[in-house]
C-alpha positions in Angstrom: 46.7 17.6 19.8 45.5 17.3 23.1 43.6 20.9 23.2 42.5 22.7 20.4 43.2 26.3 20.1 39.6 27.7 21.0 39.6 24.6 23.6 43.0 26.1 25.3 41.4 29.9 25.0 38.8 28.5 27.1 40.2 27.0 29.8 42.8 29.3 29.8 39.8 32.5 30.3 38.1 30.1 32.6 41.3 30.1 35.0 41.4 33.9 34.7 44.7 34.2 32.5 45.8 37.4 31.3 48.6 36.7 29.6 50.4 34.7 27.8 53.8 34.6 27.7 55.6 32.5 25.0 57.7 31.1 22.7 55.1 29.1 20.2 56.8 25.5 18.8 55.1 23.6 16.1 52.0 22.3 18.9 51.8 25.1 20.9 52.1 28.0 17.9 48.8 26.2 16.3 46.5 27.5 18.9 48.1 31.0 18.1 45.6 32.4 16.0 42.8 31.6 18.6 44.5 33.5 20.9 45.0 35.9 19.0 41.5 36.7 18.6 40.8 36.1 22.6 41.1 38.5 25.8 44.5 37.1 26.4 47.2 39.2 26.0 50.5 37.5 23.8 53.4 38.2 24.7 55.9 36.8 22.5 59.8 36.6 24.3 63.0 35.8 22.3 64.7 33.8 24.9 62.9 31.7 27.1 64.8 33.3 29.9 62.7 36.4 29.6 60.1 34.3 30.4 59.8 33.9 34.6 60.6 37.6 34.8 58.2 38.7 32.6 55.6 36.4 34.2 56.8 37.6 38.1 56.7 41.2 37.4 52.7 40.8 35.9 52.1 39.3 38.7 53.4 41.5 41.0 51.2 43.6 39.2 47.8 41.8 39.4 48.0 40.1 36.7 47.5 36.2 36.2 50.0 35.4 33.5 51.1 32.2 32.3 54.2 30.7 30.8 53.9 28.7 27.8 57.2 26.7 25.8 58.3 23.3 25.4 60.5 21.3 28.0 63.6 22.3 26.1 62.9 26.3 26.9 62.6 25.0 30.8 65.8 23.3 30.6 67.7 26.9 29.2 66.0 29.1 31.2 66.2 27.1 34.6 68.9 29.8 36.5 65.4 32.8 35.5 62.9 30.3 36.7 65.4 29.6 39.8 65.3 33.3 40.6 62.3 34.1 40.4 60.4 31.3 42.1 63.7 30.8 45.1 65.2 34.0 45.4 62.0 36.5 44.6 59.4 33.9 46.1 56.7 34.9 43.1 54.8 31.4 41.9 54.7 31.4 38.5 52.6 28.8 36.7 54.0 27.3 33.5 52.2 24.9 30.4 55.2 23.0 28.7 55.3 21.3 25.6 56.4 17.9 26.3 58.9 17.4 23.4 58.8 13.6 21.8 56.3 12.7 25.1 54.1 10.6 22.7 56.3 9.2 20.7 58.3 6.3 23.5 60.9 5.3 20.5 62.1 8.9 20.5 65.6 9.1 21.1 64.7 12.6 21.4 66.1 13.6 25.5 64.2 15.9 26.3 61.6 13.5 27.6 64.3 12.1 29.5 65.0 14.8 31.3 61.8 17.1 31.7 60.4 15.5 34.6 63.8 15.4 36.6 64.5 19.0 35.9 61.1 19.7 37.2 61.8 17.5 40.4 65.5 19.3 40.9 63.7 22.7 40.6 60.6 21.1 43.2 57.7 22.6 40.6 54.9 20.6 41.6 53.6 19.5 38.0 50.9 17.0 36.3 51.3 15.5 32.8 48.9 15.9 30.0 49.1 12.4 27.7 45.7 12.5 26.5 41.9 14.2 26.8 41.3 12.3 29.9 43.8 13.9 32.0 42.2 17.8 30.1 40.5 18.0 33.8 44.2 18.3 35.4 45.2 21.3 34.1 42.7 23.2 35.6 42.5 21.5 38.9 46.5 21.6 39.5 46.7 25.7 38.0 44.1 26.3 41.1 45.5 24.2 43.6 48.4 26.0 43.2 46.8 29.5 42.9 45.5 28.4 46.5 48.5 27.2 47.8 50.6 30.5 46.7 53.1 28.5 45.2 54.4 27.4 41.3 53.1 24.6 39.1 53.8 23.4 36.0 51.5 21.2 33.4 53.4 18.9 31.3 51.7 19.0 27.7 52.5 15.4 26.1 53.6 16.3 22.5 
């Protein structure tokens, strides 16, 4: 695992997030009980649809919320994300599990396709492979907190 859970809580109250909206997969739902116990809201969703919604209305609000699933939540919830970011023009900021990322004999698609859907929907993203790139996350969340517009992190799984 690329970030720990207390590792994740702190970048994530170092960027100033609020709230966490999510649907927690095996990777992502470990860091759950470190959030939990942090200043960040959870907000737990049943469809990852109810996601970008959720995530433009806080931040309509003042809020700084962030999205969290894997790839395969972006790829069902594209025509919400579409909505939001294109026909509301809110920037929402997204942390995806990277589905079968590390693992190159995968026949797994969903690495296949995460970076093209991401392209298609022009979210300007970075991928996470290993600690190295940790720096990314918080360089692209801000560069696209300055430039008013949404961003995605790829989280190799």
């Amino acid at each position: 695992m690329i970030f720990s859970g207390k590792e994740i809580v702190s970048e994530l109250v170092q960027l100033g997030i609020t709230h966490l909206i999510w649907i927690p997969d095996s990777v992502l739902g470990q860091w759950e009980d470190d959030l939990e116990s942090s200043p960040i809201e959870l907000v737990s969703i049943c469809r990852e649809g109810e996601a970008w919604p959720l995530a433009a209305g806080l931040s309509v609000g003042g809020a700084r919320p962030l999205v969290a699933m894997q790839t395969t939540g972006l790829f069902e919830s594209g025509d919400a994300l579409r909505n939001v970011v294109y026909d509301l023009k809110i920037p929402v900021f997204a942390l995806l599990g990277a589905r079968g990322w590390l693992d190159s004999a995968s026949m797994d698609t969903a690495r296949r396709f995460a970076e093209p859907i991401l392209n298609a929907w022009r979210i300007d993203y970075v991928t996470i492979a290993c600690e190295a790139d940790r720096p990314q996350f918080q360089r692209h969340y801000r560069h696209c907190r300055n430039q008013n517009q949404s961003g995605a992190v790829l989280l190799a799984e």
